[in-house]
Biopython code that builds the backbone (N, CA, C, O; Angstrom):
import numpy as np
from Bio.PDB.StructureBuilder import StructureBuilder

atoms = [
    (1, "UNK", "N", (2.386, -7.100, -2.664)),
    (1, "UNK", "CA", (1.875, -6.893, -3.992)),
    (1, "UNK", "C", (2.651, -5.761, -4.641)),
    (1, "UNK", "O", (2.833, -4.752, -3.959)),
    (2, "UNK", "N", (3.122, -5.808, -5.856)),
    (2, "UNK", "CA", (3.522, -4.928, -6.796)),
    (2, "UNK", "C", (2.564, -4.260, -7.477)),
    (2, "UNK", "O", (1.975, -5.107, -8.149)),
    (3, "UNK", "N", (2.061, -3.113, -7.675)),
    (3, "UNK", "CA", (1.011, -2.530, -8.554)),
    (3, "UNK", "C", (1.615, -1.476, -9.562)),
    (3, "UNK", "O", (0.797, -0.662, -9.991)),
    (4, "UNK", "N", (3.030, -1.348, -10.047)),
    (4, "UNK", "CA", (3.511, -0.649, -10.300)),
    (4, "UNK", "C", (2.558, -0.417, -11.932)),
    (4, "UNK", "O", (2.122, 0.657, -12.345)),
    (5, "UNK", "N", (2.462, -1.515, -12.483)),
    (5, "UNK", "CA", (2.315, -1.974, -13.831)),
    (5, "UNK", "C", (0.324, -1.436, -14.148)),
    (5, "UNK", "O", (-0.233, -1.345, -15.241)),
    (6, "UNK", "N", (-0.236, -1.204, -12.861)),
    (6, "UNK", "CA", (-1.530, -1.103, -12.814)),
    (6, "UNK", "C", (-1.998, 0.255, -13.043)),
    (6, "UNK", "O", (-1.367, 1.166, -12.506)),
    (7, "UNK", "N", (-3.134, 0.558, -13.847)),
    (7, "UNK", "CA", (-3.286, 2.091, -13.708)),
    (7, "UNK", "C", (-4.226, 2.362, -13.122)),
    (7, "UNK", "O", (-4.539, 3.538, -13.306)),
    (8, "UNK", "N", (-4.936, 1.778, -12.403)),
    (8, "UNK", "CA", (-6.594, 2.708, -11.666)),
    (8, "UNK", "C", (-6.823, 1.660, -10.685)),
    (8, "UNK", "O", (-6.001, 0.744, -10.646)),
    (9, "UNK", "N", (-7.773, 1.651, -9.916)),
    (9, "UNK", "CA", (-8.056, 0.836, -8.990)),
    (9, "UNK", "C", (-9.211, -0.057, -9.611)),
    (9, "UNK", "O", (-9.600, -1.082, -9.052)),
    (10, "UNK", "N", (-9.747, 0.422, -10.846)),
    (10, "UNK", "CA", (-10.419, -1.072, -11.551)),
    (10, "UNK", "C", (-9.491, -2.020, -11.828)),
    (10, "UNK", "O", (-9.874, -3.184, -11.705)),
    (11, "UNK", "N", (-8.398, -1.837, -12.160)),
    (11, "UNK", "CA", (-7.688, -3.120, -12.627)),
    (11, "UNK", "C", (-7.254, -3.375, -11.477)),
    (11, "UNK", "O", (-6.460, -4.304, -11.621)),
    (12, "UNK", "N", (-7.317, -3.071, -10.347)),
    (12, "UNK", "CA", (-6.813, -3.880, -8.997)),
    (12, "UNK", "C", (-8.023, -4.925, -8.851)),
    (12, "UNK", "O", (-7.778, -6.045, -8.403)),
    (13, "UNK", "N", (-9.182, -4.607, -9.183)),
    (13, "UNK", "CA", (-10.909, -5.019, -8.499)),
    (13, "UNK", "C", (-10.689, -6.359, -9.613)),
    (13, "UNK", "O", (-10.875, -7.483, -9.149)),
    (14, "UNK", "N", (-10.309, -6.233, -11.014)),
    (14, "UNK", "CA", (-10.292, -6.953, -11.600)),
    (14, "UNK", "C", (-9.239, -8.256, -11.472)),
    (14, "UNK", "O", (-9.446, -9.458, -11.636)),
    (15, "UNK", "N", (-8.163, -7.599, -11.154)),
    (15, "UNK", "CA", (-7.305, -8.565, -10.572)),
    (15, "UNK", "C", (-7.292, -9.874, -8.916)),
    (15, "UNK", "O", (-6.627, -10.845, -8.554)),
    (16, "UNK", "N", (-8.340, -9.150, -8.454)),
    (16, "UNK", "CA", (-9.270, -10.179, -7.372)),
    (16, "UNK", "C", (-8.401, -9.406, -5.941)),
    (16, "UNK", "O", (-8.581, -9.831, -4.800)),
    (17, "UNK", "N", (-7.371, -8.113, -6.284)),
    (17, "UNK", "CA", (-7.126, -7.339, -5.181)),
    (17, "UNK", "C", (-7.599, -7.048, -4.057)),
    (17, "UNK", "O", (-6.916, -7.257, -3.054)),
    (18, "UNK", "N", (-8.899, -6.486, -3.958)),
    (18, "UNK", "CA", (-9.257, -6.240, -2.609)),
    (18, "UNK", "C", (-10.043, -7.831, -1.862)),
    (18, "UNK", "O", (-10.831, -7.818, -0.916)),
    (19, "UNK", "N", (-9.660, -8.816, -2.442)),
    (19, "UNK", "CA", (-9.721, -10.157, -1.669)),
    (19, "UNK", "C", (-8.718, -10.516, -0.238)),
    (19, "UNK", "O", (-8.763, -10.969, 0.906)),
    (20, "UNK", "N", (-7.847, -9.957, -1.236)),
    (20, "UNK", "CA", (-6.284, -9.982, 0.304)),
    (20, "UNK", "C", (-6.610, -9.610, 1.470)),
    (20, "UNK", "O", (-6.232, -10.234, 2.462)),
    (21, "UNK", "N", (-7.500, -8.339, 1.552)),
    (21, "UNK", "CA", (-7.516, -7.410, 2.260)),
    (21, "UNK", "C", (-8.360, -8.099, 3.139)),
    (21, "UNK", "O", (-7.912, -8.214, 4.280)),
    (22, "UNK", "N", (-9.717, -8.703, 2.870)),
    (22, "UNK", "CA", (-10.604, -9.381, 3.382)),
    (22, "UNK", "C", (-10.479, -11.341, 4.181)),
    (22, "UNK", "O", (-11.246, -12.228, 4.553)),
    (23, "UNK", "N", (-8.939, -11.078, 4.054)),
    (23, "UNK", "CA", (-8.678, -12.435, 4.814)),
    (23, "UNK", "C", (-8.081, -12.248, 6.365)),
    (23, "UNK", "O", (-7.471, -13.224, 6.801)),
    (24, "UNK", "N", (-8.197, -11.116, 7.211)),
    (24, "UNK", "CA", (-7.683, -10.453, 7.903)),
    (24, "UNK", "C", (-5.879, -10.981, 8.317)),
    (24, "UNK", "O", (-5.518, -11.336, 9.439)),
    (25, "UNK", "N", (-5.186, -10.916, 7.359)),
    (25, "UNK", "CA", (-3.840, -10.968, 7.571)),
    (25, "UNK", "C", (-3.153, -9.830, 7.484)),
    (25, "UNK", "O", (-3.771, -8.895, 7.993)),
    (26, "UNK", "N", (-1.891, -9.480, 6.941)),
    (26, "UNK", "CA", (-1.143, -8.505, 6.940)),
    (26, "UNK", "C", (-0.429, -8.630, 5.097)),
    (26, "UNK", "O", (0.159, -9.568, 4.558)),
    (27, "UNK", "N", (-0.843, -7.152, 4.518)),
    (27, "UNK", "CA", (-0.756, -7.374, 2.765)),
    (27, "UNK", "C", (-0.122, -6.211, 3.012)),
    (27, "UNK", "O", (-0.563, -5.246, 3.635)),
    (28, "UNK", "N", (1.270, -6.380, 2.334)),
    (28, "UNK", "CA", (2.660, -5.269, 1.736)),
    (28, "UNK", "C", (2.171, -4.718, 0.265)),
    (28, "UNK", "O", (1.774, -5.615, -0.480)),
    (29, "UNK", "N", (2.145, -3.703, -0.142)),
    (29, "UNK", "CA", (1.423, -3.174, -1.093)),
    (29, "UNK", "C", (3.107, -2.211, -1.996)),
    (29, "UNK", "O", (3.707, -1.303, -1.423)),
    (30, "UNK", "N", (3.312, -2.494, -2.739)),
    (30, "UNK", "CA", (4.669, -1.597, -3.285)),
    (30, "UNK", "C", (3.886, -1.146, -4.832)),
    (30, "UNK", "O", (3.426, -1.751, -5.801)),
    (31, "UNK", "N", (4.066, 0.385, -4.369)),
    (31, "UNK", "CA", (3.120, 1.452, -5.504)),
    (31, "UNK", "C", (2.220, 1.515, -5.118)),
    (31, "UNK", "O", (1.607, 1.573, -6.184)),
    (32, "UNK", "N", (1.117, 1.587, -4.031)),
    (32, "UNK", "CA", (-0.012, 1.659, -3.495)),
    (32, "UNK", "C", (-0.801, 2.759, -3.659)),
    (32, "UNK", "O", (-1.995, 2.805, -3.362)),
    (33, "UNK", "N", (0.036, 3.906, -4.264)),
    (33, "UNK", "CA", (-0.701, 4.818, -4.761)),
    (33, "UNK", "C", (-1.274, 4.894, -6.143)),
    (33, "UNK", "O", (-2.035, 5.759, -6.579)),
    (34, "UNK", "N", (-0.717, 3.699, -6.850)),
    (34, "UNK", "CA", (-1.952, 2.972, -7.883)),
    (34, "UNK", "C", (-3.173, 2.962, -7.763)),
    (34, "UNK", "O", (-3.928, 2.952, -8.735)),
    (35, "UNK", "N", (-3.678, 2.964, -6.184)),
    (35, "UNK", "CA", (-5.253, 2.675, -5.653)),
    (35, "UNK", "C", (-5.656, 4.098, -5.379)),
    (35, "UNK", "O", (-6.441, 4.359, -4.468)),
    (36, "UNK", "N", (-5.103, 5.074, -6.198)),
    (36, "UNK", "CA", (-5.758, 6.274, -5.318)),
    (36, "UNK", "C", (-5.859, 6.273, -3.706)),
    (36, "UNK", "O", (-5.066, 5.930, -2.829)),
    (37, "UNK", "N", (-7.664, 7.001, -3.678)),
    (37, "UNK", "CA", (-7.717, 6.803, -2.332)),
    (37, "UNK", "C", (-8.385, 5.499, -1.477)),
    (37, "UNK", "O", (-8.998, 5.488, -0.410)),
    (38, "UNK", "N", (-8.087, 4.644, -2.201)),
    (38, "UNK", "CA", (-8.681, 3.198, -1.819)),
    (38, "UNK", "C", (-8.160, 2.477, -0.930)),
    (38, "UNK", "O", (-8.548, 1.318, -0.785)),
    (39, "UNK", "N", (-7.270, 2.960, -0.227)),
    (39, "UNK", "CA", (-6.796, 1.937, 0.553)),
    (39, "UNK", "C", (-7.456, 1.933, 1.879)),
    (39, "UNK", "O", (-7.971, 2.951, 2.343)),
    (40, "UNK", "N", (-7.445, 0.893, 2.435)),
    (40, "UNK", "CA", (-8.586, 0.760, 3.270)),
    (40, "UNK", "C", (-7.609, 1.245, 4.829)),
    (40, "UNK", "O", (-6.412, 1.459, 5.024)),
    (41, "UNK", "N", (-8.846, 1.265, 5.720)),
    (41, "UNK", "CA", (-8.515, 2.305, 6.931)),
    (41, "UNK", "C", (-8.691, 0.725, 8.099)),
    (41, "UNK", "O", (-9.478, -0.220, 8.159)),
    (42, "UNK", "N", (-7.487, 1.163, 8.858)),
    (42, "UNK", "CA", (-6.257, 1.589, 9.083)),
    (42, "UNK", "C", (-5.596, 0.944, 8.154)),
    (42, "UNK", "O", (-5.812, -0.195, 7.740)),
    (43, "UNK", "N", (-4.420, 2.027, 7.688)),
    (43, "UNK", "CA", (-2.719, 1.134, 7.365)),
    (43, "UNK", "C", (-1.600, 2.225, 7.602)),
    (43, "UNK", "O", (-1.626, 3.323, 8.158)),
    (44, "UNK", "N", (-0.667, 1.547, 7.007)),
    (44, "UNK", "CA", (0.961, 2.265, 7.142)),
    (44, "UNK", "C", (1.027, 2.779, 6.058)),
    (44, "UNK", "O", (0.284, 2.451, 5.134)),
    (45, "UNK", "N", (1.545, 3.296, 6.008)),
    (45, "UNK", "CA", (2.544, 3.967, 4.965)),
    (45, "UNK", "C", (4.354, 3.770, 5.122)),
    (45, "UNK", "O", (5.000, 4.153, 6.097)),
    (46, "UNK", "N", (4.728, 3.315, 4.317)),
    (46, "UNK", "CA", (6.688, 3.325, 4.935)),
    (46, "UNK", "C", (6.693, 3.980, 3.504)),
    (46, "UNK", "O", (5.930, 3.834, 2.549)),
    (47, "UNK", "N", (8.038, 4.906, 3.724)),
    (47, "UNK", "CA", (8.427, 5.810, 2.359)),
    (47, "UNK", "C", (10.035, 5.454, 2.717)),
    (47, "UNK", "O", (10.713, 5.800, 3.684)),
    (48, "UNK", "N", (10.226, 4.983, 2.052)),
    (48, "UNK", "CA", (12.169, 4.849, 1.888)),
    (48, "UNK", "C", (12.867, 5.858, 0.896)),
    (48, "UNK", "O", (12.631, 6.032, -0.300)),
    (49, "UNK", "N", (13.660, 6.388, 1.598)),
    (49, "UNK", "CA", (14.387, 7.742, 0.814)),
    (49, "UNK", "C", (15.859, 6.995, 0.493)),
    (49, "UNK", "O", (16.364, 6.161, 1.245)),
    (50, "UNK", "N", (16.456, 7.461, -0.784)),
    (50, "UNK", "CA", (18.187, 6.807, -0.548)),
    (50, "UNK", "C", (18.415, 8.274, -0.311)),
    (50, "UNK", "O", (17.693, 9.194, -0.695)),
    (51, "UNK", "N", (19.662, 8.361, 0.461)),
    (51, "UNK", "CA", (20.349, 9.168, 0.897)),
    (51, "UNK", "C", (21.854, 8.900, 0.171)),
    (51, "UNK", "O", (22.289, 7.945, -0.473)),
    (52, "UNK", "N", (22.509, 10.341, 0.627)),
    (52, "UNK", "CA", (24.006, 10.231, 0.243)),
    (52, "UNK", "C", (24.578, 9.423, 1.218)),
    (52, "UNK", "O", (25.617, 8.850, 0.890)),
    (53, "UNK", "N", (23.972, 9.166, 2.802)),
    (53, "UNK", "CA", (24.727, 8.380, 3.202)),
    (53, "UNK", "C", (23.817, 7.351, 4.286)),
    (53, "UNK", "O", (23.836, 7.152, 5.501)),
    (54, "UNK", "N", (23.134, 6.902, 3.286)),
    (54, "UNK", "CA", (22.274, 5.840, 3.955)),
    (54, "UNK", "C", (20.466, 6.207, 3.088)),
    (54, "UNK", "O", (20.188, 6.779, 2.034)),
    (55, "UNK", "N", (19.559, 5.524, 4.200)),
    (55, "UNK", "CA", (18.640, 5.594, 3.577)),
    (55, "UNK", "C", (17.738, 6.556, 4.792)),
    (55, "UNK", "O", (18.343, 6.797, 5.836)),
    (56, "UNK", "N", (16.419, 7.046, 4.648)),
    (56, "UNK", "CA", (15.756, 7.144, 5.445)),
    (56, "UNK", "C", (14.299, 6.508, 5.161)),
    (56, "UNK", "O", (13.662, 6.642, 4.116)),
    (57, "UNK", "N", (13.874, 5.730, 6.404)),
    (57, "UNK", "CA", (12.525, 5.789, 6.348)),
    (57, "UNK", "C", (11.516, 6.189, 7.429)),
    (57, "UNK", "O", (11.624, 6.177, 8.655)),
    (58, "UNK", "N", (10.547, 6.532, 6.661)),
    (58, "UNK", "CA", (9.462, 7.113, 7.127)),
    (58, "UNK", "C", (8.007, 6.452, 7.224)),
    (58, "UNK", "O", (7.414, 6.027, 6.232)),
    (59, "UNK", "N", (7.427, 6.405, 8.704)),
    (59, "UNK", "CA", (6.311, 5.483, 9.082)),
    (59, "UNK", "C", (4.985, 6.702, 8.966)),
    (59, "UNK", "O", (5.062, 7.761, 9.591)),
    (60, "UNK", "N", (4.222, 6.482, 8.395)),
    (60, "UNK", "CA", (2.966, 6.969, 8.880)),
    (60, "UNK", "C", (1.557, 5.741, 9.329)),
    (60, "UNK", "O", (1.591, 4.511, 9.334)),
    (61, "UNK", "N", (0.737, 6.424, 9.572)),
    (61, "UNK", "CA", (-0.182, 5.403, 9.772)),
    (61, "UNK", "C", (-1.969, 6.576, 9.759)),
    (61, "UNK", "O", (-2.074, 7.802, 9.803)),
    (62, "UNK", "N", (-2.970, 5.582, 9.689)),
    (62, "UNK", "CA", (-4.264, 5.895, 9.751)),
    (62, "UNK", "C", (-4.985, 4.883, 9.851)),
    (62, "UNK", "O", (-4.906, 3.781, 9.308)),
    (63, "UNK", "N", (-5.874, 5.409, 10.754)),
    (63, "UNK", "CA", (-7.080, 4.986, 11.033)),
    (63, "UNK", "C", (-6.100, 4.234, 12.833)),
    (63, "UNK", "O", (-4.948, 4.435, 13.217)),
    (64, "UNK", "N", (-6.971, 3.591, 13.327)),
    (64, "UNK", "CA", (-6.749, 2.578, 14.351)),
    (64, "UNK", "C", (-5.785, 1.489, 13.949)),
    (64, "UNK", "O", (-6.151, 0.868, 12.952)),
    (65, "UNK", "N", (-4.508, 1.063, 14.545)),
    (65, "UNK", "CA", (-3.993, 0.226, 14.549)),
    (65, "UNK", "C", (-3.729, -0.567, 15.762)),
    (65, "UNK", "O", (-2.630, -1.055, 16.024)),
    (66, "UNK", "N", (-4.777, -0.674, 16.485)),
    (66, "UNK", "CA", (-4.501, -1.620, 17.823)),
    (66, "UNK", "C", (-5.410, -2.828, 17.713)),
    (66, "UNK", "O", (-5.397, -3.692, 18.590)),
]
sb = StructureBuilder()
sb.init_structure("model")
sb.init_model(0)
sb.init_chain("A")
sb.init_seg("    ")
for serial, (resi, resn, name, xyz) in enumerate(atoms, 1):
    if name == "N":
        sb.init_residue(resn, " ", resi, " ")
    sb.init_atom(name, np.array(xyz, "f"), 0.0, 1.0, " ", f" {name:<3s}", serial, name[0])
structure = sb.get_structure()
């Protein structure tokens, strides 16, 4: 999902967003900090940096992922 274009997490609710979440698959979220603190527990975080000579990325995670 792209949320770049979204401003609050009502227009995610409105958009039928947190449905994805509830089909227990796996949902890629790009701008996820559109949702504030809504994102549901556990997930990732990946942060991609460009570099001068390459990229870096960075994994976080929360809650339980097993």
């Amino acid at each position: 999902m792209d949320l770049y274009r979204l401003s609050s997490e009502e227009e995610f609710e409105l958009i039928g967003g947190w449905e994805y979440f509830e089909r227990g698959g796996v949902c890629l979220i790009e701008w996820a900090d559109r949702l504030g603190g809504a994102l549901s527990v556990p997930h990732w975080t990946l942060r991609l940096e460009l570099r001068p000579r390459g990229r870096r990325v960075t994994v976080e995670t929360e809650g339980s992922l097993s």
